[in-house]
LOSELUM-723815 format. One line per field, with one value per residue (C-alpha): x, z negated, y. Coordinates in pm, 1 decimal, always signed. Example, Ala and Ser with C-alpha at 12.3 -4.5 7.8 and 13.67 -1.06 7.14 Angstrom:
c1 (+1230.0; +1367.0)
c3 (-780.0; -714.0)
c2 (-450.0; -106.0)
REM end
This chain:
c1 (+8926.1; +8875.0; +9226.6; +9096.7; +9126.1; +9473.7; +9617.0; +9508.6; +9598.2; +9966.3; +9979.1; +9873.8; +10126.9; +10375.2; +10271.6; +10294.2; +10644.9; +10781.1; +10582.2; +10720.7; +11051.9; +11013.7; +10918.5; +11205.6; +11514.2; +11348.3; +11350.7; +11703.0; +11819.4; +11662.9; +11787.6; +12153.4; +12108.7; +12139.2; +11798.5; +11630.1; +11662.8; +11748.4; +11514.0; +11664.2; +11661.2; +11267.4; +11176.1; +11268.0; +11131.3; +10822.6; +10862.2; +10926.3; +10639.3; +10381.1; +10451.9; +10434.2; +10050.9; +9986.3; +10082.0; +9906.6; +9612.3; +9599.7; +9653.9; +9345.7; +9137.3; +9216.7; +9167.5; +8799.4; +8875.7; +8991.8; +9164.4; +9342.5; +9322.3; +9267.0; +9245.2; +8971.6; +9122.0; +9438.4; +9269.1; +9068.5; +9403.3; +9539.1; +9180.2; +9175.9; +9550.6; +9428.3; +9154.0; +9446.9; +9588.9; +9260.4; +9215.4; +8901.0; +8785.9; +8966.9; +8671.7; +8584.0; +8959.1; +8947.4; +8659.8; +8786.6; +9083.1; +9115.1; +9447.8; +9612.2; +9959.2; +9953.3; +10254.2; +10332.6; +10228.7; +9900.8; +9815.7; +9791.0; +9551.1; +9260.6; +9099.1; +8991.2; +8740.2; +8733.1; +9103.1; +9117.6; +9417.2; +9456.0; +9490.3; +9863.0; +10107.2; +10327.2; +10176.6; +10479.3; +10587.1; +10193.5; +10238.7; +10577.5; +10465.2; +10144.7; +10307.3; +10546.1; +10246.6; +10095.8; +10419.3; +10380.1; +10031.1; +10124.0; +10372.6; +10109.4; +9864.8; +10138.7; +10295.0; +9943.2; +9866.7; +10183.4; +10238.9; +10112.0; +10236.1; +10137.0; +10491.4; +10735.9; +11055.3; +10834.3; +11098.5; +11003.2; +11070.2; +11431.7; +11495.3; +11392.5; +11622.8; +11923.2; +11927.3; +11864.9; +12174.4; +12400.4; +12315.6; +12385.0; +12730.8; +12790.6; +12704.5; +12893.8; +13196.3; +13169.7; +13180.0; +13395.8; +13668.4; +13590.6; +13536.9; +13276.2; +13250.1; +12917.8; +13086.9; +13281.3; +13125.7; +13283.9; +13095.1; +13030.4; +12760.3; +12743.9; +13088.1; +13093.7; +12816.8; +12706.9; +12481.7; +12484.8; +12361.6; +12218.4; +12310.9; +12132.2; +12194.3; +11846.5; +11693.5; +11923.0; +11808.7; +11447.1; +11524.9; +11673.6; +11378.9; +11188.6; +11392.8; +11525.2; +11192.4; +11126.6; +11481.7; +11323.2; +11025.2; +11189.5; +11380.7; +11037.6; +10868.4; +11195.9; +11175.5; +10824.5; +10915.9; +11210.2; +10974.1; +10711.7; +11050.4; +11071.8; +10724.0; +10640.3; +10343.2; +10227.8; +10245.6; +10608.0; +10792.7; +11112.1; +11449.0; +11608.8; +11389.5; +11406.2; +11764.6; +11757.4; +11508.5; +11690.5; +11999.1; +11829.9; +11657.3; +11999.5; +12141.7; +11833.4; +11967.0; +12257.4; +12120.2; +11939.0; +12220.3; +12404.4; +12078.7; +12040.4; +12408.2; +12379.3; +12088.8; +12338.1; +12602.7; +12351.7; +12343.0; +11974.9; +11835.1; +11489.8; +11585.2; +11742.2; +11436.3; +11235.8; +11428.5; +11423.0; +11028.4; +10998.7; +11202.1; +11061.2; +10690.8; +10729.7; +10877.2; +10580.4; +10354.8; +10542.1; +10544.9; +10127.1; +10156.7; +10338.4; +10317.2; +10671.9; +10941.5; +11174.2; +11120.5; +11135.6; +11441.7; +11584.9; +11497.2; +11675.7; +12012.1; +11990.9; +11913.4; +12219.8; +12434.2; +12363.7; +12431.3; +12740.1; +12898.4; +12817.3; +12961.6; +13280.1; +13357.1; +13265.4; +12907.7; +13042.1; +12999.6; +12610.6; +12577.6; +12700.0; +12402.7; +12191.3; +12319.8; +12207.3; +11843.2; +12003.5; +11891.3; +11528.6; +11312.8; +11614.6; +11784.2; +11500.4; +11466.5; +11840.4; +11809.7; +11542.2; +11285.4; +11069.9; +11051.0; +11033.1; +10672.2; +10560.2; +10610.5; +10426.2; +10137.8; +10089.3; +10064.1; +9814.5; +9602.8; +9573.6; +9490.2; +9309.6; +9078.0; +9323.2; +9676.3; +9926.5; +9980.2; +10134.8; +10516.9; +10485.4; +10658.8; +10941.9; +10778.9; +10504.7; +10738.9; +10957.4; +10661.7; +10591.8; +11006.6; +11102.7; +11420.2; +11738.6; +11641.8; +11937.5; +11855.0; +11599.9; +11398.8; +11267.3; +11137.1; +10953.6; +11110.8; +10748.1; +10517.2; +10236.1; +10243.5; +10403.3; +10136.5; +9891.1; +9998.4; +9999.5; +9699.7; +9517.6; +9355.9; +9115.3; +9468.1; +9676.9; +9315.5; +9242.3; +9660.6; +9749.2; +9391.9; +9365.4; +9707.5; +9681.8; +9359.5; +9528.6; +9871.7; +9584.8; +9439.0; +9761.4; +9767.0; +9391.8; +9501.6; +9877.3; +9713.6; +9435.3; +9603.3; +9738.4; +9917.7; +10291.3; +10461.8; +10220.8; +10164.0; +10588.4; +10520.6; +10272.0; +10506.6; +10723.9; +10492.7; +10376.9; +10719.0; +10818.8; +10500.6; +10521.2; +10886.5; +10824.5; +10519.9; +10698.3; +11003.5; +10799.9; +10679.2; +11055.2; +11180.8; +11076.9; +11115.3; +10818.9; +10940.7; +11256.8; +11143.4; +11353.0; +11216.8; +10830.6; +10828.5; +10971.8; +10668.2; +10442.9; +10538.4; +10540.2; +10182.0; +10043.4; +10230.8; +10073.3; +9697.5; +9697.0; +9830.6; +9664.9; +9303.2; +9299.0; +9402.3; +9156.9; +8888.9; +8902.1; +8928.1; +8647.3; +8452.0; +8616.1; +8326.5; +8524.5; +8822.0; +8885.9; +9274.7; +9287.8; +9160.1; +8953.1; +9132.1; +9318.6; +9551.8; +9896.3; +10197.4)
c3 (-8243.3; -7856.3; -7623.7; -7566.6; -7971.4; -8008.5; -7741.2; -7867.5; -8221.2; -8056.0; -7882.6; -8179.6; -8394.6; -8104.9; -8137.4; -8459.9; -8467.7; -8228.5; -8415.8; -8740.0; -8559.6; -8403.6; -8743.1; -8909.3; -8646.0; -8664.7; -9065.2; -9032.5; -8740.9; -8898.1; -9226.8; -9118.1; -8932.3; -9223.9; -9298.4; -9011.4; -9072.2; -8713.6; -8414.1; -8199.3; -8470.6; -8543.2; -8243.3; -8122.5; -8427.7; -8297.9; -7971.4; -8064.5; -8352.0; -8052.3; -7813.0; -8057.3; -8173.7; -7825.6; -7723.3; -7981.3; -7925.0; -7536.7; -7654.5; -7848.1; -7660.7; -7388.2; -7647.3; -7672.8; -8036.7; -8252.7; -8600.6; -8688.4; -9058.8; -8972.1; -9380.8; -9304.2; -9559.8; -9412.3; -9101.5; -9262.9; -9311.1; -8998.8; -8864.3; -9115.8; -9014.0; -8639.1; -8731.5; -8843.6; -8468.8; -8343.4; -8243.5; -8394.4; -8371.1; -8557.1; -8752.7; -8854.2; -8987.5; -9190.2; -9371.9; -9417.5; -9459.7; -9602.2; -9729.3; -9361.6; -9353.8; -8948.8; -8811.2; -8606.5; -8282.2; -8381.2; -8616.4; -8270.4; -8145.7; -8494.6; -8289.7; -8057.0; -8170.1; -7891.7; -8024.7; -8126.2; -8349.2; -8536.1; -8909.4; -8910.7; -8906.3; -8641.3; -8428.6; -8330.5; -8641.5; -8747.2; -8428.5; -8500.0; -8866.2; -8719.7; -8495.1; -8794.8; -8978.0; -8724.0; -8640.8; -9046.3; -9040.2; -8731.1; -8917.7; -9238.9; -9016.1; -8805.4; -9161.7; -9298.5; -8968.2; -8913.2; -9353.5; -9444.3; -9754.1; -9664.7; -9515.5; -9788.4; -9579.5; -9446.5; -9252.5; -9405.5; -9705.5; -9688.0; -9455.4; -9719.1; -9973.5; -9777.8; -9658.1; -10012.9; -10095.3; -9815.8; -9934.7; -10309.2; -10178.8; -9974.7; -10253.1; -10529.5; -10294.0; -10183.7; -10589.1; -10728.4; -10430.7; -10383.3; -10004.7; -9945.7; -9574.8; -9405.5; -9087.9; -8920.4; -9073.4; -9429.1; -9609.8; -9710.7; -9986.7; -10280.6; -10255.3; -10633.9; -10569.5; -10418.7; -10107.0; -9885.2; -9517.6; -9682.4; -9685.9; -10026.0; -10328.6; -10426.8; -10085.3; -10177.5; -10443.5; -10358.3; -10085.7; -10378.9; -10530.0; -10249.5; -10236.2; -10560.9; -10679.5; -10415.8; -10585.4; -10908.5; -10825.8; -10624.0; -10988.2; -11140.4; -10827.4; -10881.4; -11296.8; -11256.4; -11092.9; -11298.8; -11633.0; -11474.7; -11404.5; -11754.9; -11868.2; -11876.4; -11761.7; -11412.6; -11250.0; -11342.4; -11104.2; -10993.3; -11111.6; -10831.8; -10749.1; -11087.8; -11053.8; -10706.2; -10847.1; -11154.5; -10893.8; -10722.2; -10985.3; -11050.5; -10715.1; -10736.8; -11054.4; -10902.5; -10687.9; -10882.2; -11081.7; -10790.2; -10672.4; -11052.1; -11024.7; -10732.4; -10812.4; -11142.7; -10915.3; -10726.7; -11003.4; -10941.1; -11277.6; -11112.6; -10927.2; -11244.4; -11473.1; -11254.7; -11225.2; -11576.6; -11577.5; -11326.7; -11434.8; -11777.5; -11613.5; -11350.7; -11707.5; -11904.0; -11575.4; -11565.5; -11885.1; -11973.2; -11649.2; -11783.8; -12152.9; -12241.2; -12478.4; -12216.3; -11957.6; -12230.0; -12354.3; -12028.7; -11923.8; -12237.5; -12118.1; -11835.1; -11923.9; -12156.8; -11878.0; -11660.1; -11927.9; -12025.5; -11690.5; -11661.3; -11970.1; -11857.1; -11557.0; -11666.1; -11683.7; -11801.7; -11494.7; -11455.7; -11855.9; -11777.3; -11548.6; -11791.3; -12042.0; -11863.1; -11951.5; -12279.7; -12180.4; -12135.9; -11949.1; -11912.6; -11742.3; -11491.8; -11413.4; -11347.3; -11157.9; -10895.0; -10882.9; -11143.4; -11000.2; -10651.8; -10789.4; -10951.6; -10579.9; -10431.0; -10678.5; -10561.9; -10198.8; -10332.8; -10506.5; -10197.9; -9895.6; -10166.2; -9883.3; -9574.3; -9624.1; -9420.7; -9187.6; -9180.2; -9173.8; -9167.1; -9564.3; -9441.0; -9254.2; -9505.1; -9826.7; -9800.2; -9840.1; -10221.0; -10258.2; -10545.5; -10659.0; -10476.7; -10218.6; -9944.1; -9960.7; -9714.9; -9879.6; -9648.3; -9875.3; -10272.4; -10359.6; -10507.6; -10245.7; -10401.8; -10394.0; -10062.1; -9908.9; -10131.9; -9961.4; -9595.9; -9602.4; -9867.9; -10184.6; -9998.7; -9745.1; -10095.0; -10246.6; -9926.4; -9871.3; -10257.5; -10405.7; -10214.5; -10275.2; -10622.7; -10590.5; -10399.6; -10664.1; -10927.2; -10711.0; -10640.6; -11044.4; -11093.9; -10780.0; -10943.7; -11334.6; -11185.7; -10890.9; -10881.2; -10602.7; -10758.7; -10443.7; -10309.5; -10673.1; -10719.0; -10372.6; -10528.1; -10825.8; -10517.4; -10348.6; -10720.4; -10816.4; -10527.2; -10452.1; -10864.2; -10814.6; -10514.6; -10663.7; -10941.7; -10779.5; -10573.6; -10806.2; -10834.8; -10479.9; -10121.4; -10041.2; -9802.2; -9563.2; -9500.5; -9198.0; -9337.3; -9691.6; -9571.6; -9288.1; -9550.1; -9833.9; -9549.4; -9504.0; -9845.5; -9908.6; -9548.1; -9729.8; -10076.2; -9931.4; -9746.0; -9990.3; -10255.1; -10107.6; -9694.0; -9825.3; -10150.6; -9976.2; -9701.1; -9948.8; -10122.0; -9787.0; -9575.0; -9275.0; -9262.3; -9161.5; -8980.6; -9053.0; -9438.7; -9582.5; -9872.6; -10151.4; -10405.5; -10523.6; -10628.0; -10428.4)
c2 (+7644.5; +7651.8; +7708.9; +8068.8; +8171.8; +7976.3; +8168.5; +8518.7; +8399.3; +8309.0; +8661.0; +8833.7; +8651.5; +8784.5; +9128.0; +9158.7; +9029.0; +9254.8; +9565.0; +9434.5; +9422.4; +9753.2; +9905.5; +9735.9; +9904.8; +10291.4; +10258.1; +10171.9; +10379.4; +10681.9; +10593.8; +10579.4; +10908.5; +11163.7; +11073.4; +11157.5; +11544.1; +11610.6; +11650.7; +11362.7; +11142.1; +11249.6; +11281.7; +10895.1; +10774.1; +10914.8; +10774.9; +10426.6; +10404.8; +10582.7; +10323.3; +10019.7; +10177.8; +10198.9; +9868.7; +9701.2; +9893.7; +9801.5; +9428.9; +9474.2; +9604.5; +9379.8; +9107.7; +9224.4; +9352.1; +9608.2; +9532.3; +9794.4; +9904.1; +10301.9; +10459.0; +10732.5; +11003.6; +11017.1; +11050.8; +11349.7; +11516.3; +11528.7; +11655.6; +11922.5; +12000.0; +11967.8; +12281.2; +12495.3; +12482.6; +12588.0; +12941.7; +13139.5; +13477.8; +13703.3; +13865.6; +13489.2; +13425.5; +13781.6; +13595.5; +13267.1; +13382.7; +13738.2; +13766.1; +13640.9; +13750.6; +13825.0; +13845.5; +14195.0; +14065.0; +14025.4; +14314.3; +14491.0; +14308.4; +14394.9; +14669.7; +14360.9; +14161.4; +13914.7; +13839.5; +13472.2; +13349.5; +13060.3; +12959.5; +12858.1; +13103.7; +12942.0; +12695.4; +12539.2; +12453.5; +12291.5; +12061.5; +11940.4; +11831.4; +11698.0; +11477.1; +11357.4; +11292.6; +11091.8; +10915.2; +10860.0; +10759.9; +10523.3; +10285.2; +10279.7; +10160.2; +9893.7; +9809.8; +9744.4; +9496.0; +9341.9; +9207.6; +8880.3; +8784.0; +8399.0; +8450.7; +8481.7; +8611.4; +8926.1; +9143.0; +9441.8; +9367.8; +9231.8; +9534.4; +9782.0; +9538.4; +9530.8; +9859.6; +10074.2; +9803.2; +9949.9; +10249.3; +10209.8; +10059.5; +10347.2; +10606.3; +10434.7; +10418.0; +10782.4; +10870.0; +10646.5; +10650.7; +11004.5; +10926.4; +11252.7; +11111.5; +11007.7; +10802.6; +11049.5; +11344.2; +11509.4; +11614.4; +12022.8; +11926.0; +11762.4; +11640.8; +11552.3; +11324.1; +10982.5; +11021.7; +10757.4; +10834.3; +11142.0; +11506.5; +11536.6; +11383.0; +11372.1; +11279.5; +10967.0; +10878.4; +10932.0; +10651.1; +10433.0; +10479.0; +10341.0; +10002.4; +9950.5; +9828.9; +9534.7; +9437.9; +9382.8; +9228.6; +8951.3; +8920.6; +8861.6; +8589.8; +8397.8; +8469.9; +8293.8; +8001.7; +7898.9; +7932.0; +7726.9; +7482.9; +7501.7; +7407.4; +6992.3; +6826.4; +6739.6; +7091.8; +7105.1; +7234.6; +7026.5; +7026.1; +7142.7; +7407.5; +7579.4; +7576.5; +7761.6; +8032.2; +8091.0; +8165.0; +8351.7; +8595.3; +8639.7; +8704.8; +8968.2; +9101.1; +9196.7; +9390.2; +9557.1; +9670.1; +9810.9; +9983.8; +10181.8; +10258.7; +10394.9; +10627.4; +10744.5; +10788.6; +11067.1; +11295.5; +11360.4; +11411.7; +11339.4; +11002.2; +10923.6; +10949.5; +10839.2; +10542.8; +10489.9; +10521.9; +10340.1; +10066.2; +10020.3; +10088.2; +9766.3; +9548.4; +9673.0; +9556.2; +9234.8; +9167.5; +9239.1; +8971.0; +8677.8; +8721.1; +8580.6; +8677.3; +8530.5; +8844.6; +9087.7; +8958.5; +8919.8; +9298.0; +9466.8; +9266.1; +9426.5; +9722.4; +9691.9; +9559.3; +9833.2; +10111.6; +9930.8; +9892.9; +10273.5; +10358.6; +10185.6; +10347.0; +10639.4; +10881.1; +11211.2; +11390.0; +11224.2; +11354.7; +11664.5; +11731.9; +11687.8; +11887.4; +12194.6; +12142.8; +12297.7; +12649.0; +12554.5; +12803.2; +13028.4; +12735.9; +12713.7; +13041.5; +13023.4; +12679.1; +12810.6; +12611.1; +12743.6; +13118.5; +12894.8; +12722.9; +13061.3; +13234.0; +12952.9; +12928.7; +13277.6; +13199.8; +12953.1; +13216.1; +13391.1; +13093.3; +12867.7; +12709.2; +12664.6; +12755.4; +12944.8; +12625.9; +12235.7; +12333.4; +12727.8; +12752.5; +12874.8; +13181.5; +13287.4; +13231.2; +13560.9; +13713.9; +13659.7; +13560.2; +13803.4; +13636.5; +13523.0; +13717.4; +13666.6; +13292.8; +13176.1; +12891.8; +12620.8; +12439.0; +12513.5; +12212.7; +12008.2; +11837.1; +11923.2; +12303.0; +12280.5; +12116.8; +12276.4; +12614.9; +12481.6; +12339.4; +12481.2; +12291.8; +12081.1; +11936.2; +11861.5; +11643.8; +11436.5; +11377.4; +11271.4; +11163.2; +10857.4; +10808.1; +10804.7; +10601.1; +10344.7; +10306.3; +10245.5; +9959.7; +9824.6; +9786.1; +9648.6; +9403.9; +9333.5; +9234.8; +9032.7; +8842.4; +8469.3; +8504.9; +8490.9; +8603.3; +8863.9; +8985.8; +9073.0; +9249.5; +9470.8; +9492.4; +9661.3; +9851.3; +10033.7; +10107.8; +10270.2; +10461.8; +10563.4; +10662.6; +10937.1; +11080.7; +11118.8; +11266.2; +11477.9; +11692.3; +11890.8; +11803.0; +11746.5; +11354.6; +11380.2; +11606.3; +11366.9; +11166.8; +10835.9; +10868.5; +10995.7; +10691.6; +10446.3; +10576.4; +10536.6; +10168.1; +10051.1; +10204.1; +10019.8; +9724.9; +9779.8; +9842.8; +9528.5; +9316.7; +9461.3; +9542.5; +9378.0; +9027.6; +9011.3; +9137.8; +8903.9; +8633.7; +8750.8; +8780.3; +8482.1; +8549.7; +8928.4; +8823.1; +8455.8; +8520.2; +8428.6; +8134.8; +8155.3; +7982.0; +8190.5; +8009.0; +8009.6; +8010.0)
REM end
């Protein structure tokens, strides 16, 4: 390796710690601020993750090459959002779009057909979501660069660890102290409930969600080493090693108790069972993984540990919640959410091909609202036929297909790996991505700037472990970074 290539090696190793570092303070600081929800908070998220993709671009180029993993079909997305900001002729929108709701401003303006208006609804609105979702994009693409799981103590990871721990600490105090206080701030909402740094109990626990699942698969890394401690022959591993693993997995276990508790402690019947599924999903994973009575066996005390603890100090009020589900469809109707999904699937029907706009819910909704009518909804509480109705059926396929496409690789790559440590980090990265798009179908995770930016990390995380790493292994001459030995670590 000539001087030249060690010293851009050095200042890409630089770069990549201060992105990683960079990364690492706007998860927190926009985690700690209610989630992100307001503008300030947002909007210097935004700044901070624009300048670090900037500056590592202008390294690059200056470098003499590009390496930045750019996925194309979230790039499609924001194109396709991108064309609802442009302005077209209006006789070309009444045919792309023939049930446009236009707003009174412009229904003055049909006589003229040089009158050019725009697929969104509200401009404004399309941008600000657009620039979120490049902000979002952004730290997938910087997470996705900046990983290497050749180093074991990446500081992603233990941020995303530590921080859904504060949190669970924070919500189980809040409930069981009944200490409805974020900071300085009392709380108005969901004052029965734990919600860390949140407003909203189930914006909470989709964060928990998130993290909780890196928790557990640091349980099963550790799990493997002690059993290999365990094994004789040559490849044994030594005494004192096994010891400090077993410790560890459970110094992990821990956490990972006080993560679940803190998701019950929410009250959010989705974050709850999604927990659950997740949690027994990631064991089944493990399990098919390491084939040994020892993890299953280990798994159901926890499991019992957990519900027992809970039990003790008390789940009424978390029972309770679910004991509404009792009136079935009536319940729902009731609830919201369902004659929320019916109004949307309507709005659907009628913009199948672009939607109303990126952000513009809020505006077009009222529209088809027939129930609770002096409540303004911002949100139909489901990704899916959120985005389905802002950006139309082709926007909700190229955002969530080659998300889905990407958990299943994570999967394939998770069963077929030896890696032990980057295999428990795709153990992570599945249960979290699992968890939201679970929890997204009855609530709206995504458009929480804290929970959307941290989803966006763990998938840049997940795609480069899972799919950047193996394929330059596969293909050494690819990528000069990786060597070409698979083997265990």
């Amino acid at each position: 390796m000539s001087i030249r290539d060690r010293m851009t090696k050095s200042t890409d190793s630089t770069m990549k710690k201060i992105a990683e570092i960079v990364l690492s303070v706007v998860i927190i600081g926009v985690t700690l601020a209610f989630g992100g929800v307001q503008p300030i908070a947002y909007s210097l998220m935004e700044i901070a993750i624009f300048a670090t993709a900037l500056a590592v671009l202008i390294h690059q180029v200056r470098a003499g090459r590009i390496g930045l993993p750019v996925p194309l079909w979230a790039s499609l997305f924001a194109l396709w959002v991108v064309l609802e900001l442009v302005p077209l002729p209006l006789p070309w929108l009444s045919r792309i779009d023939p049930a446009r709701i236009l707003p009174a401003a412009l229904r003055t303006l049909q006589h003229r057909a040089t009158a050019w208006v725009p697929i969104t609804l509200y401009p404004h609105a399309t941008l600000i979501y657009l620039m979120k979702f490049l902000a979002y994009l952004a730290a997938f693409i910087l997470a996705a660069w900046v990983y290497d799981s050749q180093q074991k103590k990446a500081l992603l990871i233990r941020v995303l660890i530590f921080l859904g721990l504060f949190e669970a600490a924070y919500g189980i105090v809040q409930y069981l102290a009944h200490w409805q206080q974020i900071f300085w701030m009392k709380k108005v909402y969901y004052t029965s409930m734990g919600t860390g740094t949140y407003i909203n109990h189930n914006h909470f626990a989709g964060f928990m969600e998130l993290t909780f699942p890196f928790m557990l698969a640091l349980v099963f890394y550790h799990y493997q080493i002690w059993q290999d401690g365990r094994r004789r022959g040559p490849a044994r591993v030594p005494a004192a090693t096994t010891s400090a693993a077993g410790v560890q997995a459970l110094f992990y276990s821990f956490l990972l108790v006080v993560a679940i508790i803190g998701v019950i402690f929410s009250k959010s019947r989705a974050g709850i069972m999604g927990t659950v599924f997740v949690v027994v999903f990631l064991a089944i994973l493990a399990q098919l993984k390491t084939r040994r009575k020892v993890w299953a066996i280990g798994l159901a005390a926890f499991v019992l540990v957990a519900v027992a603890y809970g039990l003790w100090i008390g789940l009424n009020p978390v029972v309770a919640r679910f004991e509404m589900f009792r009136g079935g469809v009536s319940y729902l109707e009731t609830e919201g959410r369902l004659s929320f999904w019916k109004a949307t699937l309507a709005m659907i029907h009628d913009y199948p091909l672009t939607g109303i706009g990126l952000g513009t819910y809020v505006y077009g909704f009222p529209h088809y609202q027939t129930y609770f009518l002096n409540f303004l909804l911002t949100h139909a509480h489901n990704d899916y036929v959120e985005i389905a109705s802002e950006t139309g059926v082709p926007g909700v396929l190229l955002l969530f297909v080659p998300i889905i496409v990407l958990l299943a690789r994570m999967i394939h790559a998770f069963i077929t790996d030896v890696r032990r440590y980057r295999t428990s980090v795709i153990l992570g990265c599945i249960g979290g991505t699992a968890a939201l798009l679970i929890h997204s179908a009855v609530d709206f995770n995504l458009r929480i700037p804290a929970n959307a930016l941290v989803f966006a990390v763990v998938l840049g995380i997940g795609y480069k472990a899972a799919c950047l790493e193996r394929r330059s292994e596969a293909h050494p001459l690819a990528d000069n970074r990786h060597q070409t030995a698979a083997t265990k670590r």
